[in-house]
C-alpha positions in Angstrom: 116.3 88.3 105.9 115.6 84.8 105.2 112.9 82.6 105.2 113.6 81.4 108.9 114.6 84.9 110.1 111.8 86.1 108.9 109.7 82.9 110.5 111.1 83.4 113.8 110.6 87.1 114.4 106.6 86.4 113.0 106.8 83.9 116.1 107.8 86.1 118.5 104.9 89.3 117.6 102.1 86.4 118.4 101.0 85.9 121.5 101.8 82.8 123.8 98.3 81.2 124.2 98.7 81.5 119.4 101.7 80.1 119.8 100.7 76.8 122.0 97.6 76.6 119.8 99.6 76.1 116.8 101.9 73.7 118.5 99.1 71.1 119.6 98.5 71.3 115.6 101.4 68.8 115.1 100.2 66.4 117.6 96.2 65.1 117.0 96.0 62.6 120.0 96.1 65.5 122.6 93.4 67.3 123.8 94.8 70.6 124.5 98.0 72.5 123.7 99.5 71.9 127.4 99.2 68.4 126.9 101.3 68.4 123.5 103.5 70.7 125.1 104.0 68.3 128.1 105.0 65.5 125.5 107.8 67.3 124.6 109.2 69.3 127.2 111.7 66.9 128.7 113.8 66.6 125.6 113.3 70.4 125.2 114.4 70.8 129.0 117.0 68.6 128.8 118.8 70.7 125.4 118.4 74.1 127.1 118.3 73.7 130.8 121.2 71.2 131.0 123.5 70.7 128.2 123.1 74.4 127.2 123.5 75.3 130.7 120.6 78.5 130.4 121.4 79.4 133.7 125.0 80.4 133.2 124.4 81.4 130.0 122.0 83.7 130.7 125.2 86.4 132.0 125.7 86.2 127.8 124.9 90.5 126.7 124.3 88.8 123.2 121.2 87.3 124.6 119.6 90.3 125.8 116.8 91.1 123.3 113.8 88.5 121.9 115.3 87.7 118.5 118.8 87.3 119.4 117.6 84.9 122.4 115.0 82.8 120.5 117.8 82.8 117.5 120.4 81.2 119.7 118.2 78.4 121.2 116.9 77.6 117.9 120.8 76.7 116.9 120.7 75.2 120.2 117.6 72.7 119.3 119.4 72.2 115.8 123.3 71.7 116.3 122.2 67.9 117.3 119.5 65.7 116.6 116.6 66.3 119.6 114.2 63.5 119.7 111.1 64.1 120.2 107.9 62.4 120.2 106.2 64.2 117.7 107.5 66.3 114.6 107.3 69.8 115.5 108.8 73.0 114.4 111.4 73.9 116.6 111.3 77.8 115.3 107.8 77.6 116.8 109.5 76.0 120.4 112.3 78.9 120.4 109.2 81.4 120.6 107.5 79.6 123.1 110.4 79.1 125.3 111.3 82.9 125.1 107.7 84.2 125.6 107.6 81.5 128.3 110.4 82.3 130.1 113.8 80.6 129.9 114.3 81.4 133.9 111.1 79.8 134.9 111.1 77.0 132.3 115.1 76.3 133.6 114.3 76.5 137.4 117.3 79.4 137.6 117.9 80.6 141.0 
């Protein structure tokens, strides 16, 4: 397993409110983790929700478990550059977007 296997399945045993505690780490001008996260959910939305088109994709059976999921949007955040306004680890944002709930976060029907 390598390094960012290994990375990304660590992410995904930690609970949501860990997760969004470590991701405010990367930005020190917010106050709380919802506020970092707000900074860079419209890039994040746009990758997933739009170009990736989640809702369709969803139908994919090679997305059903965790690790398969958070391991496909991570090459999703990484195939182009994704600007964002603060340097963050997107391993950590594939996590957070699984645990969060790509149906919710995605608005699917």
């Amino acid at each position: 397993m390598t390094n960012e296997n290994s990375e990304l399945q660590a992410y995904l045993e930690r609970p949501l409110p860990d997760l969004m505690s470590e991701l405010s780490l990367y930005d020190t001008t917010t106050r709380s983790p919802a506020d970092t996260w707000q900074k860079i959910v419209g890039p994040v939305r746009q990758r997933i929700c739009v170009e990736w088109n989640w809702c369709d994709m969803r139908q994919d059976a090679r997305l059903e478990n965790d690790y398969d999921l958070a391991a496909a949007i991570l090459i999703v955040l990484t195939t182009r550059v994704l600007h964002l306004p603060i340097d963050v680890d997107l391993t950590l944002i594939a996590a957070i977007l699984v645990k969060r709930g790509l149906d919710t976060f995605c608005g699917c029907p």
